[in-house]
C-alpha positions in Angstrom: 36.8 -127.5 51.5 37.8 -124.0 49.5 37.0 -120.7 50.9 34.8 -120.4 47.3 33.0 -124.1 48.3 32.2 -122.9 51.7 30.7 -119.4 50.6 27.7 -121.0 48.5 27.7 -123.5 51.7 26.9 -121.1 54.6 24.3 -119.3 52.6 22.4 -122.6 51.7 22.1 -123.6 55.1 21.3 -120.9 56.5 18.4 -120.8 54.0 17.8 -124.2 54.9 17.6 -123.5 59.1 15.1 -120.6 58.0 12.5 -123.2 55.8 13.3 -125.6 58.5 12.1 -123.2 61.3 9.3 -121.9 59.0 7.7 -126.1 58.4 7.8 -126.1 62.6 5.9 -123.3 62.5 3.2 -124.4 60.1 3.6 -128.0 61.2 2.7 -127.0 65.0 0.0 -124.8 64.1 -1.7 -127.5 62.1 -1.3 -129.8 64.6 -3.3 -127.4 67.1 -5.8 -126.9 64.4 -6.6 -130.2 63.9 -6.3 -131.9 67.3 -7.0 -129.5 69.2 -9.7 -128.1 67.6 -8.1 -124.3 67.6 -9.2 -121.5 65.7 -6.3 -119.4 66.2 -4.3 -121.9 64.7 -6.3 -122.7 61.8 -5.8 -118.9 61.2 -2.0 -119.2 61.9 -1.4 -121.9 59.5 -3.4 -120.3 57.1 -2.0 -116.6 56.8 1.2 -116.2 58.6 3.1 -119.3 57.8 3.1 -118.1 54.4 5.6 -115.1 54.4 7.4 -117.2 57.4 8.4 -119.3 54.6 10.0 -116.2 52.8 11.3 -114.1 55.6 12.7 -116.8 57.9 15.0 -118.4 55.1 16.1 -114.4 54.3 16.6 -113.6 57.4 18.7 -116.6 58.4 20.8 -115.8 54.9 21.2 -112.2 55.5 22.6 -113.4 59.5 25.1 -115.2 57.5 26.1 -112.5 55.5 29.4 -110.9 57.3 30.8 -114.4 57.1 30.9 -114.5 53.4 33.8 -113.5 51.8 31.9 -111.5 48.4 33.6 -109.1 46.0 33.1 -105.7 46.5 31.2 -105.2 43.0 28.8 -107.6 43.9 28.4 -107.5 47.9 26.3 -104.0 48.0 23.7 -105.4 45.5 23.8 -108.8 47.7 22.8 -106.9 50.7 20.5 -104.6 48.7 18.3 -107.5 47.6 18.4 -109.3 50.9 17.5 -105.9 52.5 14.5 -105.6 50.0 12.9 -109.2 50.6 13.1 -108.3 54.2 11.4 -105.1 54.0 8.9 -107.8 51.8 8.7 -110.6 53.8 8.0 -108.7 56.9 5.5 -106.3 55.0 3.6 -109.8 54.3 3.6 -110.8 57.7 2.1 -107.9 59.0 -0.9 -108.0 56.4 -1.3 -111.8 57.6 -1.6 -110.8 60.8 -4.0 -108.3 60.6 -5.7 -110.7 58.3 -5.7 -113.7 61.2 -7.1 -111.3 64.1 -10.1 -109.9 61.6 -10.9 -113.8 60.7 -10.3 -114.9 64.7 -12.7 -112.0 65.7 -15.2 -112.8 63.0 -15.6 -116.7 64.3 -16.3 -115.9 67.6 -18.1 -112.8 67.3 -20.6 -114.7 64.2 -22.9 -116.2 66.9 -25.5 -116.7 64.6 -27.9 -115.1 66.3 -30.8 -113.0 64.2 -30.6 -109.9 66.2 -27.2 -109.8 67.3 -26.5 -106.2 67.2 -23.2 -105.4 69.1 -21.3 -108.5 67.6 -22.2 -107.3 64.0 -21.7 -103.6 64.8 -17.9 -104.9 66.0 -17.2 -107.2 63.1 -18.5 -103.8 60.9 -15.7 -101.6 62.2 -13.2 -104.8 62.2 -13.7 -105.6 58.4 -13.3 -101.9 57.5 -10.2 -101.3 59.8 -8.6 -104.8 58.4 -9.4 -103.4 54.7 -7.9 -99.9 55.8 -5.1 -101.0 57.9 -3.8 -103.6 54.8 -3.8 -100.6 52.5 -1.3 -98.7 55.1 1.1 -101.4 55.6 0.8 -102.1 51.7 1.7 -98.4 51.6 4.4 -97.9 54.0 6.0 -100.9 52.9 6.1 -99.7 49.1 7.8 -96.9 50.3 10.3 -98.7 52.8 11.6 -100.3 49.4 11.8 -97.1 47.7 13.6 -95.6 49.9 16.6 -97.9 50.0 17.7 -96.7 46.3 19.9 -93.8 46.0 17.0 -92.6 42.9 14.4 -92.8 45.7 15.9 -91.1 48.1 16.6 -88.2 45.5 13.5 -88.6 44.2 12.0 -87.6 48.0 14.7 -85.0 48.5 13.0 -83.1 44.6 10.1 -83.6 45.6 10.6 -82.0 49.0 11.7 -79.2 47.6 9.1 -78.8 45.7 6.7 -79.1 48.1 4.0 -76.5 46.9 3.7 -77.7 43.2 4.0 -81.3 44.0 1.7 -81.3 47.1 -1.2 -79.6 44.7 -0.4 -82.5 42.0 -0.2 -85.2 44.3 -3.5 -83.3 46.2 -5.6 -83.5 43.0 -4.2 -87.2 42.1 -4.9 -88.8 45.6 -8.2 -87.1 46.2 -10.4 -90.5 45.2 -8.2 -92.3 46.9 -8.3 -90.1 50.2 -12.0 -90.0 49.8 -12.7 -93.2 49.7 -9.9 -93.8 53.2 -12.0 -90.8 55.1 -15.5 -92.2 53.9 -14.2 -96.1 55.5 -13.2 -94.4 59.0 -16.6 -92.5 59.0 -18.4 -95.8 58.5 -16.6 -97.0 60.8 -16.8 -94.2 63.2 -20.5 -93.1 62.9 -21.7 -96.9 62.0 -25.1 -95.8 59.2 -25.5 -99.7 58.4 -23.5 -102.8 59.7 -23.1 -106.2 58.1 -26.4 -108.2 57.2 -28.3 -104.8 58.0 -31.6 -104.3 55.3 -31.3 -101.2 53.4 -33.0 -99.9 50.2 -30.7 -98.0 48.0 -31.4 -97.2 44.7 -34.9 -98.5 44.9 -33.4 -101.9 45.3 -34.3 -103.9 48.8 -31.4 -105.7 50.1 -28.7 -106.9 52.9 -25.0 -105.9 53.4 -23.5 -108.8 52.0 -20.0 -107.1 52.6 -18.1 -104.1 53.0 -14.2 -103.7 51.7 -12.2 -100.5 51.5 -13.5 -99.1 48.4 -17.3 -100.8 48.2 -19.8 -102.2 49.5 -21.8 -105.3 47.9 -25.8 -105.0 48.7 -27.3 -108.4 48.2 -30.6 -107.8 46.5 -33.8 -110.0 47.1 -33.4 -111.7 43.5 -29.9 -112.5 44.2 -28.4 -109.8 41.7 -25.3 -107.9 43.2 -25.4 -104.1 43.8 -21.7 -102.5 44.4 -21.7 -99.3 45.6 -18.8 -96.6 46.4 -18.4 -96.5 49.8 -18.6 -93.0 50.0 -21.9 -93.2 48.3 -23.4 -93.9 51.5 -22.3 -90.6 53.4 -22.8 -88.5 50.4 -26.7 -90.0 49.4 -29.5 -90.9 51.6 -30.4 -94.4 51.8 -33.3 -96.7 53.9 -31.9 -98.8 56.8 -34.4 -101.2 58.2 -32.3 -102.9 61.0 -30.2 -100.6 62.3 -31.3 -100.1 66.0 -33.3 -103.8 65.5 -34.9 -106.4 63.3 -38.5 -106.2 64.4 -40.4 -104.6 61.6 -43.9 -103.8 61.5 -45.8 -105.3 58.2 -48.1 -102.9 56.7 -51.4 -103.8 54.0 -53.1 -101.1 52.7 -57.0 -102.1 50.9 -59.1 -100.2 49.3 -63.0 -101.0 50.0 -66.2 -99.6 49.8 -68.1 -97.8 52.1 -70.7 -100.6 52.9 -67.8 -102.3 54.4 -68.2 -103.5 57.7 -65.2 -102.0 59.6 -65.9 -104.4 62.8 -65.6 -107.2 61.1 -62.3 -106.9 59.1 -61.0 -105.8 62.1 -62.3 -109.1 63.8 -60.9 -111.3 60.5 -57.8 -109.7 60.9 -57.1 -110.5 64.4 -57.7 -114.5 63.7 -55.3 -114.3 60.9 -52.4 -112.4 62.6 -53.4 -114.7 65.9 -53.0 -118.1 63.7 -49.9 -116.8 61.8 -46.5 -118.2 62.7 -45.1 -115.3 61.3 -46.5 -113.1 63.8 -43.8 -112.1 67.1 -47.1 -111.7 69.3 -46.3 -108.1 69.7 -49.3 -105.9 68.2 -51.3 -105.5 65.4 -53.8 -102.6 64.2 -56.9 -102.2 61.8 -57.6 -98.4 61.2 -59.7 -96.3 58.3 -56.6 -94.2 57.4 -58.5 -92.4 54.8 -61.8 -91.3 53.2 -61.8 -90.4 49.5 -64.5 -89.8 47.1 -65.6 -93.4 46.2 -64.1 -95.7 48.5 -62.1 -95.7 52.2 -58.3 -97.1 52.7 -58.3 -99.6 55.6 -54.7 -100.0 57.2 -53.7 -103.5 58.8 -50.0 -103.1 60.7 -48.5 -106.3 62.7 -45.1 -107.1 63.8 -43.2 -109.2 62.9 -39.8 -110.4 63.9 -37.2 -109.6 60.7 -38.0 -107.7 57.1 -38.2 -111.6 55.6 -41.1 -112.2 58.2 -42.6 -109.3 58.0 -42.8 -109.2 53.7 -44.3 -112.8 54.0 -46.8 -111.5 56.5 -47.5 -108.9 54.4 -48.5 -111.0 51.6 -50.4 -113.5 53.9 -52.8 -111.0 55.3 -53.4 -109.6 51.8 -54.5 -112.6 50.5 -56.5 -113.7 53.4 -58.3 -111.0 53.5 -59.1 -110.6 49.6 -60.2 -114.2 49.9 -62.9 -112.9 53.0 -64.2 -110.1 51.1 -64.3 -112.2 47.9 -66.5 -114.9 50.0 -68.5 -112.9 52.4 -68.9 -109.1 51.5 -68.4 -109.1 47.4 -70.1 -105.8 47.4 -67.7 -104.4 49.7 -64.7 -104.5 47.1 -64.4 -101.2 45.3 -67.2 -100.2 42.5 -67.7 -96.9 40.6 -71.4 -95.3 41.3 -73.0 -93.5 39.0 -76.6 -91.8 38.9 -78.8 -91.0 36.1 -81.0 -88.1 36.3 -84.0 -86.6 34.2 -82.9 -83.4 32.7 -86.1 -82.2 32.0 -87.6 -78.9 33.6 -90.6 -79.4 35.8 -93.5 -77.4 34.5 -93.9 -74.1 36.2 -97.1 -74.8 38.7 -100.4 -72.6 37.2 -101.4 -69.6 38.9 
């Protein structure tokens, strides 16, 4: 075998050792996924075997490398390009990885539970801190690359010199950008909603159907999609009906007239609340809230154990109770009075 035979040979298995090393990988980790049942591996053989099958076969080539016999014209841009998939291949790993422990944390901490706080206050600051810890590594390893051409590292030299003019331009450039990194570590810091929380924002009522770097997707009742800036929720005030707890109290508001028996709504009310399953058995009110000018506001409150419970119970009680005024006190629903009076003068009395 020529010296020229055997310098395509070393390479190519090398290359070959690396893919070779990168199947045991993937093949093991299936393995463990499927026979053992193993969530980690699932995760494994799903992110990280992936740039394994770039860097190992690089790495193993660029090992190689100072037993190759290249010309001096084209050995510094053989090393250049190897150097460059590294910086790559291992930029991709780390991104798996980050990606693996955010999805291994999200199946165990997902419990299913309706009122798990702490798990979905944890996988809240895991999703954002995967989303913001991707963008770094995406980041640093942009500039790793860079930096390896003689241009780039002239380019950084400039541009430290410059530093006043260029920090201003890259200042005004970036801000969105460092906006919208600050605004994802205060969310993640100060925690104003989680994931699955019910807010109201923009008049819309909703659930955090999921938070990224950049946005957040509010799952409205109709099943439209509202995305959001991120910062938009530490810049504008927004309703958060979950955020210490599910348990909401459902709230019917009638107006009724005055000849309305009071005792008895309050009575009706009880046995509808008492016989609804939607009810949590906590408490439940019936109070004249206020008096106006032709009728009175009755106010009927009762827990209820989540917003979906609670908006049903709403409209339960509503109609159970129109239906009871409607069959036993039809002149209790509101009516407009009016009274007719002679307008004549009364004849002055004789003296």
């Amino acid at each position: 075998m020529t010296a020229v035979g055997s310098d395509y040979w070393i390479p190519l298995a090398a290359i070959a050792v690396g893919f070779l090393f990168a199947t045991v990988v993937r093949a093991v980790s299936l393995h463990y996924a499927t026979r053992k049942s193993s969530a980690v591996a699932a995760s494994v053989a799903r992110h990280l075997t992936r740039p394994l099958f770039l860097l190992l076969p690089v790495f193993c080539g660029r090992a190689v490398q100072p037993l190759l016999e290249l010309k001096p014209a084209v050995a510094p841009t053989v090393r250049h390009g190897v150097t460059l998939l590294l910086v790559a291949g291992f930029g991709w790993l780390l991104v798996s990885a980050v990606s693996v422990l955010e999805e291994v944390m999200r199946r165990h901490l997902l419990s299913g539970a309706a009122d798990d706080r702490q798990a979905r206050r944890v996988l809240t600051r895991v999703t954002i801190l995967d989303r913001v810890l991707s963008v770094l590594i995406v980041v640093l390893t942009a500039a790793a690359m860079l930096l390896t051409f003689p241009e780039g590292r002239a380019m950084g030299a400039s541009i430290l010199a410059s530093a006043g003019i260029a920090g201003l331009v890259l200042g005004i450039a970036a801000r969105p950008a460092a906006e919208t990194l600050i605004a994802s570590i205060q969310v993640a810091l100060t925690e104003p909603f989680h994931l699955d929380d019910v807010v109201i924002v923009e008049g819309e009522w909703g659930r955090i159907e999921e938070i990224t770097s950049t946005y957040v997707v509010v799952k409205i009742w109709d099943l439209r999609r509202l995305v959001l800036p991120l910062r938009y929720f530490m810049e504008k005030p927004f309703q958060n009906w979950t955020r210490n707890g599910t348990a909401l109290l459902a709230q019917v508001t009638l107006e009724v007239d005055y000849s309305t028996p009071v005792d008895d709504i309050r009575e009706e009310v009880g046995r509808i609340v008492a016989a609804s399953p939607l009810w949590d058995r906590g408490s439940w009110s019936v109070q004249v809230v206020e008096a106006g000018e032709r009728t009175m506001r009755l106010r009927v409150l009762a827990s209820a154990r989540d917003s979906g419970a609670a908006w049903d119970m709403r409209c339960e009680i509503r109609e159970k109770l129109i239906t009871h005024l409607q069959q036993r006190y039809p002149w209790a629903l509101p009516k407009l009075r009016t009274a007719i009076e002679d307008g004549s003068a009364a004849e002055p009395a004789p003296r």
